[in-house]
Biopython code that builds the backbone (N, CA, C, O; Angstrom):
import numpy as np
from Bio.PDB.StructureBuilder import StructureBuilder

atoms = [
    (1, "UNK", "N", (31.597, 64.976, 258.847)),
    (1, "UNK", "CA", (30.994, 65.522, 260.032)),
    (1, "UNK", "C", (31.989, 66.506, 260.665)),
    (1, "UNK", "O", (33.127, 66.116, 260.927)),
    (2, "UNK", "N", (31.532, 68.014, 260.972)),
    (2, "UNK", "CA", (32.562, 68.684, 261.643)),
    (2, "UNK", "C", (32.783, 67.871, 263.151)),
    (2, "UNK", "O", (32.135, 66.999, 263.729)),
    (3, "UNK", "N", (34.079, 68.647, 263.484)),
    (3, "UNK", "CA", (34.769, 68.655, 264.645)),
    (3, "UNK", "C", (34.316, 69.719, 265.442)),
    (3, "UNK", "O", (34.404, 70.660, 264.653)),
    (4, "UNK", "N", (33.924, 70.139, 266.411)),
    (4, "UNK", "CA", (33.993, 70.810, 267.466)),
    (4, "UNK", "C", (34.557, 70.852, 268.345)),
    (4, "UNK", "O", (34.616, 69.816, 269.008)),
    (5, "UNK", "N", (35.330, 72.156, 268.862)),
    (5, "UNK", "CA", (35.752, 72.218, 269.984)),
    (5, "UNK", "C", (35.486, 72.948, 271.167)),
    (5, "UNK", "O", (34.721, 73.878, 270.911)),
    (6, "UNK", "N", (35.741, 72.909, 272.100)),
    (6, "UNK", "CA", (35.083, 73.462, 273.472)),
    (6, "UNK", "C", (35.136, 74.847, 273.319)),
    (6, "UNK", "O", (33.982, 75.258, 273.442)),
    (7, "UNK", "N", (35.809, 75.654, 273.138)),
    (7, "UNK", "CA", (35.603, 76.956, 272.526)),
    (7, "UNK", "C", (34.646, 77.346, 271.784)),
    (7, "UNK", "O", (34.015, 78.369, 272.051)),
    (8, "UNK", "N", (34.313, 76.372, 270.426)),
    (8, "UNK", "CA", (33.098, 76.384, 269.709)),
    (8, "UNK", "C", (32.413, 76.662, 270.322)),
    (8, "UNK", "O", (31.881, 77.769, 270.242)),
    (9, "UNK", "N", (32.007, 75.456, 271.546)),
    (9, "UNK", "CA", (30.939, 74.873, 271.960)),
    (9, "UNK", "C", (29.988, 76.167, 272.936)),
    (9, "UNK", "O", (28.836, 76.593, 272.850)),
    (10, "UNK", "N", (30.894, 76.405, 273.640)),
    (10, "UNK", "CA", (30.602, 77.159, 275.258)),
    (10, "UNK", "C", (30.970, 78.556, 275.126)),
    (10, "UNK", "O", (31.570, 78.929, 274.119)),
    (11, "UNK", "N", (30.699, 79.260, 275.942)),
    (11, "UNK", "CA", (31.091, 80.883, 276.166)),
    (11, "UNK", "C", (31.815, 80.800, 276.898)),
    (11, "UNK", "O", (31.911, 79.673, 277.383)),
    (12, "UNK", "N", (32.576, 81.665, 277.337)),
    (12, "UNK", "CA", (33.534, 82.076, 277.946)),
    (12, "UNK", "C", (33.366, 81.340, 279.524)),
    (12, "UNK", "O", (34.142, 80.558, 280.074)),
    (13, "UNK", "N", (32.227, 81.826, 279.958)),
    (13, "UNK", "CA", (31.709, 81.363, 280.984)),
    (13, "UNK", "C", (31.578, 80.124, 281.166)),
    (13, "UNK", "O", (32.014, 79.707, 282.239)),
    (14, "UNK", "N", (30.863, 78.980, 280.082)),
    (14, "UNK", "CA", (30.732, 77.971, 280.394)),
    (14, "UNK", "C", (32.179, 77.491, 280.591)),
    (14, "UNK", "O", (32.189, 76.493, 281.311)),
    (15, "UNK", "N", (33.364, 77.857, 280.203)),
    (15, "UNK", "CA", (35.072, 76.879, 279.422)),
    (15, "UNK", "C", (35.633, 77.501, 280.837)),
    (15, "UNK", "O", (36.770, 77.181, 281.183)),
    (16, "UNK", "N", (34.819, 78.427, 281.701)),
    (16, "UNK", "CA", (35.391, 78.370, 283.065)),
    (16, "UNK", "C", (34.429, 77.300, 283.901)),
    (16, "UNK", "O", (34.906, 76.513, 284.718)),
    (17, "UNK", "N", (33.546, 77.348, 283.706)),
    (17, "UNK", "CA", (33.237, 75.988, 284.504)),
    (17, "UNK", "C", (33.508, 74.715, 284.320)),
    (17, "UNK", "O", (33.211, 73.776, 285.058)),
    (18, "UNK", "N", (34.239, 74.697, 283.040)),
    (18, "UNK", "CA", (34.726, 73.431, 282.745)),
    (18, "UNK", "C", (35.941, 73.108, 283.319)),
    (18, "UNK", "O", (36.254, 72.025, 283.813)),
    (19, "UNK", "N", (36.872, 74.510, 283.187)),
    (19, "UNK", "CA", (38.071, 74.515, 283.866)),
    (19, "UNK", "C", (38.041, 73.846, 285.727)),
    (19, "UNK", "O", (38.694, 72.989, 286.323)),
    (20, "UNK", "N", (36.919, 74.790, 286.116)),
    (20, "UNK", "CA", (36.471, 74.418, 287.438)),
    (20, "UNK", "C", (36.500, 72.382, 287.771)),
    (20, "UNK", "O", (37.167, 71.673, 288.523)),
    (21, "UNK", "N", (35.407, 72.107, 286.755)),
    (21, "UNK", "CA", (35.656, 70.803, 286.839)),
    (21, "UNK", "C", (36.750, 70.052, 286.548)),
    (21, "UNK", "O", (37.110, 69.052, 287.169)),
    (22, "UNK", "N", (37.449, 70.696, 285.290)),
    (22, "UNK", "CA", (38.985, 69.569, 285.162)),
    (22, "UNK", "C", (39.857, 69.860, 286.489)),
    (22, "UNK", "O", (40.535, 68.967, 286.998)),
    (23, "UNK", "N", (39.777, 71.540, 287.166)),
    (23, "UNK", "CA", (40.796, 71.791, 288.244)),
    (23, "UNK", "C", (39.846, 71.944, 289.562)),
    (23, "UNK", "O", (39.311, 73.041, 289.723)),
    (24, "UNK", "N", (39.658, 71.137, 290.303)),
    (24, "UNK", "CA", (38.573, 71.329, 291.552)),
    (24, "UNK", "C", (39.433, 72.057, 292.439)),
    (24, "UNK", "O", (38.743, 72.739, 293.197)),
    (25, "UNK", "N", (40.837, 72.207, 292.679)),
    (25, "UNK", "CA", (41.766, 72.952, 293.581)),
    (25, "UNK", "C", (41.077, 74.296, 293.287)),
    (25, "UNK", "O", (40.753, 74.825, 294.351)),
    (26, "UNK", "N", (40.757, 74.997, 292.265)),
    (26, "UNK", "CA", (40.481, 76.321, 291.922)),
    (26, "UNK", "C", (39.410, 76.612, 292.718)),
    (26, "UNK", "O", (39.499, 77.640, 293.389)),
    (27, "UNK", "N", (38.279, 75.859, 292.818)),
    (27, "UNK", "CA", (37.297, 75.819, 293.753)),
    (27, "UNK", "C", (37.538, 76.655, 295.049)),
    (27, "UNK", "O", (36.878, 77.663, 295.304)),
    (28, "UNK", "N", (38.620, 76.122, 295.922)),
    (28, "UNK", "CA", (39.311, 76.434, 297.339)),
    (28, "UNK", "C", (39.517, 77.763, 296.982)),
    (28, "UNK", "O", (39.973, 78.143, 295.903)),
    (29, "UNK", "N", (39.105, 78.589, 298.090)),
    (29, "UNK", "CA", (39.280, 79.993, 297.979)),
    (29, "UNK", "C", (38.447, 80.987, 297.442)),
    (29, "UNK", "O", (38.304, 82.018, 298.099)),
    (30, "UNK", "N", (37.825, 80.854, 296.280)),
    (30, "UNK", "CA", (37.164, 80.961, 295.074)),
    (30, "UNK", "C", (35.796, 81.609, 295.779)),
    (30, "UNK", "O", (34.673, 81.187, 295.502)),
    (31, "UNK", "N", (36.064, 82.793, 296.818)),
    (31, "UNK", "CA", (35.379, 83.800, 297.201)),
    (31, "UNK", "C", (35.142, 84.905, 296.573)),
    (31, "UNK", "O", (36.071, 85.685, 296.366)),
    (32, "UNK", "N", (33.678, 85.222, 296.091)),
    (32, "UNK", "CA", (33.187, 86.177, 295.110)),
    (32, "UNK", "C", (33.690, 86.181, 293.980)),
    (32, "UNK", "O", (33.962, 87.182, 293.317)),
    (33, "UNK", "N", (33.891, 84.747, 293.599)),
    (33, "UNK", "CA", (34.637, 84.413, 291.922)),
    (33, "UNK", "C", (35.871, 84.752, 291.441)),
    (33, "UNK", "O", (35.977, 85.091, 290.262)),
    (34, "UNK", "N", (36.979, 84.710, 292.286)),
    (34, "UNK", "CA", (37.845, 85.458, 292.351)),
    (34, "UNK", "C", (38.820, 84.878, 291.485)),
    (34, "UNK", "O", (39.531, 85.486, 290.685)),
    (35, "UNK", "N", (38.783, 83.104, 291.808)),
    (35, "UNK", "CA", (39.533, 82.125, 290.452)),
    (35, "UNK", "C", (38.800, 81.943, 289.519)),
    (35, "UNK", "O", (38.525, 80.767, 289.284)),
    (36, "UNK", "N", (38.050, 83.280, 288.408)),
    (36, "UNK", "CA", (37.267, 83.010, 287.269)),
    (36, "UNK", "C", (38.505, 82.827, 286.445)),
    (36, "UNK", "O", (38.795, 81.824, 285.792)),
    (37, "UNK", "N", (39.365, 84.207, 286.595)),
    (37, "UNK", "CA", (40.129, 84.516, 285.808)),
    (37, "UNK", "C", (41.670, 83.142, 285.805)),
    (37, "UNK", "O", (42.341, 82.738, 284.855)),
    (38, "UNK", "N", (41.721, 82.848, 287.025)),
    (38, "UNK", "CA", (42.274, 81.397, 286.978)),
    (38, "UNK", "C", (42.012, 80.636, 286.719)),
    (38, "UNK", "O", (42.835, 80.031, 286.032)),
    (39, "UNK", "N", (40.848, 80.021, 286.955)),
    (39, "UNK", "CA", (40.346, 78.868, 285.853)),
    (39, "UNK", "C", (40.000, 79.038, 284.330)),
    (39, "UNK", "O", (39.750, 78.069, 283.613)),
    (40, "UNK", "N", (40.004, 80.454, 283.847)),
    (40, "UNK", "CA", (40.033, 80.423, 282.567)),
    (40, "UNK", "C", (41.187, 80.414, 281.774)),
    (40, "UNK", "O", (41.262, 80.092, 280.588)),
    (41, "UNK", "N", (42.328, 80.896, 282.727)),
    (41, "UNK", "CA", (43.875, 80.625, 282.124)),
    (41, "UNK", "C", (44.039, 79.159, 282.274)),
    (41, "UNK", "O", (44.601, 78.663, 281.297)),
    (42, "UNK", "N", (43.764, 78.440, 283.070)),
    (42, "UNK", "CA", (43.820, 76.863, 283.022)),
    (42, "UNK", "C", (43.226, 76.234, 282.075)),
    (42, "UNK", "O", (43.738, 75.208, 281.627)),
    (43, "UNK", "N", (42.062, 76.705, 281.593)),
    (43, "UNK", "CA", (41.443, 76.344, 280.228)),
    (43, "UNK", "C", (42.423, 76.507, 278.980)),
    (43, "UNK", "O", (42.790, 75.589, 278.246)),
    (44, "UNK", "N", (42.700, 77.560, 278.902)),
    (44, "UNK", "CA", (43.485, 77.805, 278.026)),
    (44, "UNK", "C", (44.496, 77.457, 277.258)),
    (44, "UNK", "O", (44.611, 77.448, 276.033)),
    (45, "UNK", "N", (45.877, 76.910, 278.889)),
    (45, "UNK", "CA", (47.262, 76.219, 279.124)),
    (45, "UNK", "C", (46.594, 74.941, 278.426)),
    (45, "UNK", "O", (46.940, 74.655, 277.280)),
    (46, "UNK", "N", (45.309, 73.902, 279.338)),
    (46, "UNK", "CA", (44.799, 72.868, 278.835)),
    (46, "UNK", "C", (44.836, 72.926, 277.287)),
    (46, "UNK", "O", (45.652, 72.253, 276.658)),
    (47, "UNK", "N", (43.771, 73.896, 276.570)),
    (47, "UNK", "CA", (43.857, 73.418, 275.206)),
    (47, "UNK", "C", (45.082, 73.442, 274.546)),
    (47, "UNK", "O", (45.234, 72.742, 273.545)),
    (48, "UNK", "N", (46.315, 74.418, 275.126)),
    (48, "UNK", "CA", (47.479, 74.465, 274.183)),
    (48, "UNK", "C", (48.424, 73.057, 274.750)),
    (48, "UNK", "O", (49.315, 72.328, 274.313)),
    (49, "UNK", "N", (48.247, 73.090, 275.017)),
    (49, "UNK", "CA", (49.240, 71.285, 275.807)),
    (49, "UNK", "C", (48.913, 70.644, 275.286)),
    (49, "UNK", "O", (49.656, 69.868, 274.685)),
    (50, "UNK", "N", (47.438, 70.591, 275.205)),
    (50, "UNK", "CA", (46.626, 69.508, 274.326)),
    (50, "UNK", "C", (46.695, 69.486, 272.642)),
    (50, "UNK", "O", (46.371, 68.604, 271.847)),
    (51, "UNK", "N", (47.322, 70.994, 272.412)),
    (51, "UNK", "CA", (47.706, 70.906, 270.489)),
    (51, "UNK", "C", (49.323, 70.825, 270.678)),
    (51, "UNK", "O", (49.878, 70.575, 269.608)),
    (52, "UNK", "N", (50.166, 70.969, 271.722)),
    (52, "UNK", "CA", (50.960, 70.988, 271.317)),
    (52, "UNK", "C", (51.360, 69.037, 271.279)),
    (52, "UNK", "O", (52.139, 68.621, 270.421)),
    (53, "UNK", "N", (50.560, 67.835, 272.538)),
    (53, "UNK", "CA", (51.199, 66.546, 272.642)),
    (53, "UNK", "C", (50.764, 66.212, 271.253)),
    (53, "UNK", "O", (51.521, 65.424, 270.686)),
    (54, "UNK", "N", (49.568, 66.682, 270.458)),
    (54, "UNK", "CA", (49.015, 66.397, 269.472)),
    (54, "UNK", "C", (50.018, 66.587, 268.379)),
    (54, "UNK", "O", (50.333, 65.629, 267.673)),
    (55, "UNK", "N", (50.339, 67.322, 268.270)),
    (55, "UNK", "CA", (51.647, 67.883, 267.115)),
    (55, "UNK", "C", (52.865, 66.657, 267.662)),
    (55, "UNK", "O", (53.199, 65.806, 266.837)),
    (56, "UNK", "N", (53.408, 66.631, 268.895)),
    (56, "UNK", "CA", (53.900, 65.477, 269.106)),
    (56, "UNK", "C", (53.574, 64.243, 268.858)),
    (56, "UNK", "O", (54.606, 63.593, 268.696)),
    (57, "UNK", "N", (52.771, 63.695, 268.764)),
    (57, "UNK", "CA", (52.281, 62.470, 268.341)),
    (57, "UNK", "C", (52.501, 62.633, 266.967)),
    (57, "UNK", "O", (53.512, 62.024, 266.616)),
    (58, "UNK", "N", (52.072, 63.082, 266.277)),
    (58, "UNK", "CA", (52.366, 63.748, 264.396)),
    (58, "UNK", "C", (53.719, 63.249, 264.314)),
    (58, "UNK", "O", (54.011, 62.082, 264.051)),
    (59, "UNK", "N", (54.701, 64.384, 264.602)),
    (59, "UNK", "CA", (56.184, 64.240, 264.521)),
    (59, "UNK", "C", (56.585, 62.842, 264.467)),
    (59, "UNK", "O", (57.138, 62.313, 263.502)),
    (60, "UNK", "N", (56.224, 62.188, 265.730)),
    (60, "UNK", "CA", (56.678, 60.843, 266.057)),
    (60, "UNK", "C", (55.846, 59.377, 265.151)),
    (60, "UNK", "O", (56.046, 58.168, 265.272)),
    (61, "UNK", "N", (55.044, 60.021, 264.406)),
    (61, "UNK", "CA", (54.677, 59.063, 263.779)),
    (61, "UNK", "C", (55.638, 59.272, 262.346)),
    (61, "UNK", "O", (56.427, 58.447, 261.885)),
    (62, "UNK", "N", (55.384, 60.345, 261.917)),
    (62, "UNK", "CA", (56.340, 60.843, 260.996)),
    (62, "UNK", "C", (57.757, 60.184, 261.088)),
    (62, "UNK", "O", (58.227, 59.688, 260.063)),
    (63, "UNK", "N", (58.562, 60.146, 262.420)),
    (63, "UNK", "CA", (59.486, 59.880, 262.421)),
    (63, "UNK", "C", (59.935, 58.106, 262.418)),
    (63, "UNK", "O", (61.022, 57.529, 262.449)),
    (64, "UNK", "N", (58.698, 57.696, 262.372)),
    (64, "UNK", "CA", (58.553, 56.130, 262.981)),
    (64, "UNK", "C", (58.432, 55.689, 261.212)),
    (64, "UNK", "O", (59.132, 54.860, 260.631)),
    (65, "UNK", "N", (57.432, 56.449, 260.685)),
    (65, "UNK", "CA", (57.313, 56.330, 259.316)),
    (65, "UNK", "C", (58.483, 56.271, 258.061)),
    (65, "UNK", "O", (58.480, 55.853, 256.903)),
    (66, "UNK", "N", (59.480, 56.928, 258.959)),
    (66, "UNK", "CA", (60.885, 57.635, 258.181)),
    (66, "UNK", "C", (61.300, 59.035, 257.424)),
    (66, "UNK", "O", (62.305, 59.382, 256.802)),
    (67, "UNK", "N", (60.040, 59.688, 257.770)),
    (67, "UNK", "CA", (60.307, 60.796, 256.997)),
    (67, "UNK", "C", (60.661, 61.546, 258.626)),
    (67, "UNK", "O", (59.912, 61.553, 259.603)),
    (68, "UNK", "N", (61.814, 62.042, 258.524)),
    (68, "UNK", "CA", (62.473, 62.416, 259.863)),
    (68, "UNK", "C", (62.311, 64.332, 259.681)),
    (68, "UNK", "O", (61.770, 65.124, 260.454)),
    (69, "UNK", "N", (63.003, 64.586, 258.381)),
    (69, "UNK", "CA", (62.833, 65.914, 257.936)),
    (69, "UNK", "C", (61.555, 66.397, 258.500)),
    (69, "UNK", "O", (61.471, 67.395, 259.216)),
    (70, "UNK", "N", (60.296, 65.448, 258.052)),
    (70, "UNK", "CA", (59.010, 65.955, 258.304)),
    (70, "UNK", "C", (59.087, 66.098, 259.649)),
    (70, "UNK", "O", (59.057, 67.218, 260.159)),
    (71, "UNK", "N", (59.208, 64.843, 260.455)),
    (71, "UNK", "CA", (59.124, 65.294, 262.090)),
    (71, "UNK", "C", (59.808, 66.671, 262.643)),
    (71, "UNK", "O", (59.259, 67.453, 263.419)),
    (72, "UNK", "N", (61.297, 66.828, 262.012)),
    (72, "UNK", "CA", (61.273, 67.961, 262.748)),
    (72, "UNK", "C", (61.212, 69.286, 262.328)),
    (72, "UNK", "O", (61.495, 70.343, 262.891)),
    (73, "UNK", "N", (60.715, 68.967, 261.044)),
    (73, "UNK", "CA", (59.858, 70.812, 260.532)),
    (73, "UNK", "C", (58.427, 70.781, 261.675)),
    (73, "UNK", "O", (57.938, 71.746, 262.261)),
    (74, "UNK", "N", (58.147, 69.841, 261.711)),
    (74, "UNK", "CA", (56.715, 69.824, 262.922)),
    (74, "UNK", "C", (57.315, 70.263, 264.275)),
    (74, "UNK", "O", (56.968, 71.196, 264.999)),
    (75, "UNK", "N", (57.923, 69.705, 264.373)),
    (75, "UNK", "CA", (58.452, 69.912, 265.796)),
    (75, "UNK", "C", (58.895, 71.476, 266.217)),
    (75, "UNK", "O", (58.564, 72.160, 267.186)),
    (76, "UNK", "N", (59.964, 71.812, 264.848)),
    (76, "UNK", "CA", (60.365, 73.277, 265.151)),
    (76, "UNK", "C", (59.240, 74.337, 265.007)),
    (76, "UNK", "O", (59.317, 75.321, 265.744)),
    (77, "UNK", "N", (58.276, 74.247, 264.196)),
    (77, "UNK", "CA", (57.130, 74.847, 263.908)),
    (77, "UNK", "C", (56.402, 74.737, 264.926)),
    (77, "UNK", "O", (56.103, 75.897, 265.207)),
    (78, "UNK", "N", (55.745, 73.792, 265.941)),
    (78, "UNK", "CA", (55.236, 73.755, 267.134)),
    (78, "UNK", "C", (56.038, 74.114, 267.655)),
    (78, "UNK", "O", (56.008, 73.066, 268.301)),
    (79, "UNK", "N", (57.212, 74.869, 268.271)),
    (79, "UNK", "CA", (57.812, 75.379, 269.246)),
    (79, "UNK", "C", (58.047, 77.083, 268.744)),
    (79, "UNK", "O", (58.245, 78.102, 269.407)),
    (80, "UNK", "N", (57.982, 76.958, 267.992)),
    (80, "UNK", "CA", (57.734, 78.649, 267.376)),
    (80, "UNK", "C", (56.639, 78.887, 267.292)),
    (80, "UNK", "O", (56.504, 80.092, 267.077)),
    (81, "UNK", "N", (55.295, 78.139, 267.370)),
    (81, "UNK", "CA", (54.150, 78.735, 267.457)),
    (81, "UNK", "C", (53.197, 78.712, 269.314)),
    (81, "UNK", "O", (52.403, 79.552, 269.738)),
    (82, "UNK", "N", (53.568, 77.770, 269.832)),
    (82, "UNK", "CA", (53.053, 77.728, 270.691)),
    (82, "UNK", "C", (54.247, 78.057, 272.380)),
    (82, "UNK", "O", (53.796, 78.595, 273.392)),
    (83, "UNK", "N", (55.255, 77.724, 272.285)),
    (83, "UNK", "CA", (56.224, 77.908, 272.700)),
    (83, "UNK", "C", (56.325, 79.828, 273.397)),
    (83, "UNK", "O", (56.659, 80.575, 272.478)),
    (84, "UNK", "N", (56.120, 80.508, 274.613)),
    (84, "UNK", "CA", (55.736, 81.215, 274.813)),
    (84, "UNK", "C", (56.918, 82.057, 275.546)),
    (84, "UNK", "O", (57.550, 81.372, 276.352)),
    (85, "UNK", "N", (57.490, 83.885, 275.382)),
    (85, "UNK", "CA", (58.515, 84.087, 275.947)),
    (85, "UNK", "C", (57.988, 84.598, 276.762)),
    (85, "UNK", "O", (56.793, 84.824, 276.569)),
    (86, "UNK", "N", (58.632, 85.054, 278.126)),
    (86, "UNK", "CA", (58.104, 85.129, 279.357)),
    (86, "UNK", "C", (57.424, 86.301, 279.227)),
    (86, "UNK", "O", (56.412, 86.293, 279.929)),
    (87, "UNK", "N", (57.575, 87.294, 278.613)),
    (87, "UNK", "CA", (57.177, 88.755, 278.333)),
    (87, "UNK", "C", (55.833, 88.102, 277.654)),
    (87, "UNK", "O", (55.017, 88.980, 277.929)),
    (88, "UNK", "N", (55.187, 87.210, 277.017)),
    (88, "UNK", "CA", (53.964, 87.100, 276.244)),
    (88, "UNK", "C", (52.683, 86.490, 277.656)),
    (88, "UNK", "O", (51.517, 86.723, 277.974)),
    (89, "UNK", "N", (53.688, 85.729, 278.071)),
    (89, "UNK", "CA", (52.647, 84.936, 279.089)),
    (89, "UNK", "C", (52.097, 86.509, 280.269)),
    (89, "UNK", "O", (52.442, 87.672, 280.059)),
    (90, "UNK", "N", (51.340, 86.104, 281.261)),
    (90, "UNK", "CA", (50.331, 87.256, 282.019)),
    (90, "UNK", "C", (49.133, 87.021, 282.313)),
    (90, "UNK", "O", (48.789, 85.853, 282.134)),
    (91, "UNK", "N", (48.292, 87.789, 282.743)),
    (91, "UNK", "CA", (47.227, 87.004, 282.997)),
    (91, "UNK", "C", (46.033, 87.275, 282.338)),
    (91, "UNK", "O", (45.921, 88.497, 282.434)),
    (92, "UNK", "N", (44.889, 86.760, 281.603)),
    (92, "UNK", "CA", (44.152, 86.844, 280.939)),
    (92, "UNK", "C", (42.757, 87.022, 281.801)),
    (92, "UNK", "O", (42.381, 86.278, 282.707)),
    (93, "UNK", "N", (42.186, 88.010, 281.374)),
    (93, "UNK", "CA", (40.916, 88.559, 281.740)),
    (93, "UNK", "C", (39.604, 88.011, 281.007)),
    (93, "UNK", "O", (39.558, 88.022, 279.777)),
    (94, "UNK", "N", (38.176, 87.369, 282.033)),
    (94, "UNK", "CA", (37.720, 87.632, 280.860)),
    (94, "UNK", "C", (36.813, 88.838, 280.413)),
    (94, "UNK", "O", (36.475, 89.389, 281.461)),
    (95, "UNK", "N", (36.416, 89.317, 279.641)),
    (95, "UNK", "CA", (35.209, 90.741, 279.344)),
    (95, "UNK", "C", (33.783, 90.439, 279.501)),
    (95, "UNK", "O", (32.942, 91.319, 279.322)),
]
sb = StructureBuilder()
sb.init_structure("model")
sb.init_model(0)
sb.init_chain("A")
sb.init_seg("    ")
for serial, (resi, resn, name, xyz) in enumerate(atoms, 1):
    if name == "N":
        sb.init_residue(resn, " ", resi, " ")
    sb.init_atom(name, np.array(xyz, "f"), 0.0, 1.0, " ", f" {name:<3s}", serial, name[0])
structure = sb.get_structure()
């Protein structure tokens, strides 16, 4: 059975109203839609936190398992892929 994910699932639009619901603070203020573009960067941060504890959990099972090498080729590989330099981060629009 596939996996789906919220990206799959929703448009752009809907993964800001979702954001809305995981972050109700965004709500406040949120005159003439003004935290779209904030709650869709919160969507975003969400899913990558969410692959990166995931990759953590991996590592640490790996490492519990004994293959240690493996944990931290995972580990260094999740920090070179998701791991962000300040010049990349900014703010995301949506179209």
């Amino acid at each position: 059975m596939p996996i789906f994910r919220s990206r799959d699932l929703y448009t752009k639009e809907g993964l800001v109203d979702l954001a809305f619901k995981d972050h109700p603070g965004l709500r406040i203020g949120n005159l003439f839609g003004l935290n779209r573009n904030a709650a869709y960067e919160a969507f975003l941060e969400d899913e990558r936190a969410g692959k990166i504890r995931d990759l953590d959990d991996t590592a640490l099972a790996f490492a519990v398992g004994g293959d240690t090498d493996e944990a931290k080729m995972i580990l260094e590989e999740t920090g070179d892929t998701f791991i962000r330099d300040i010049d990349e981060s900014g703010p995301v629009h949506i179209k």
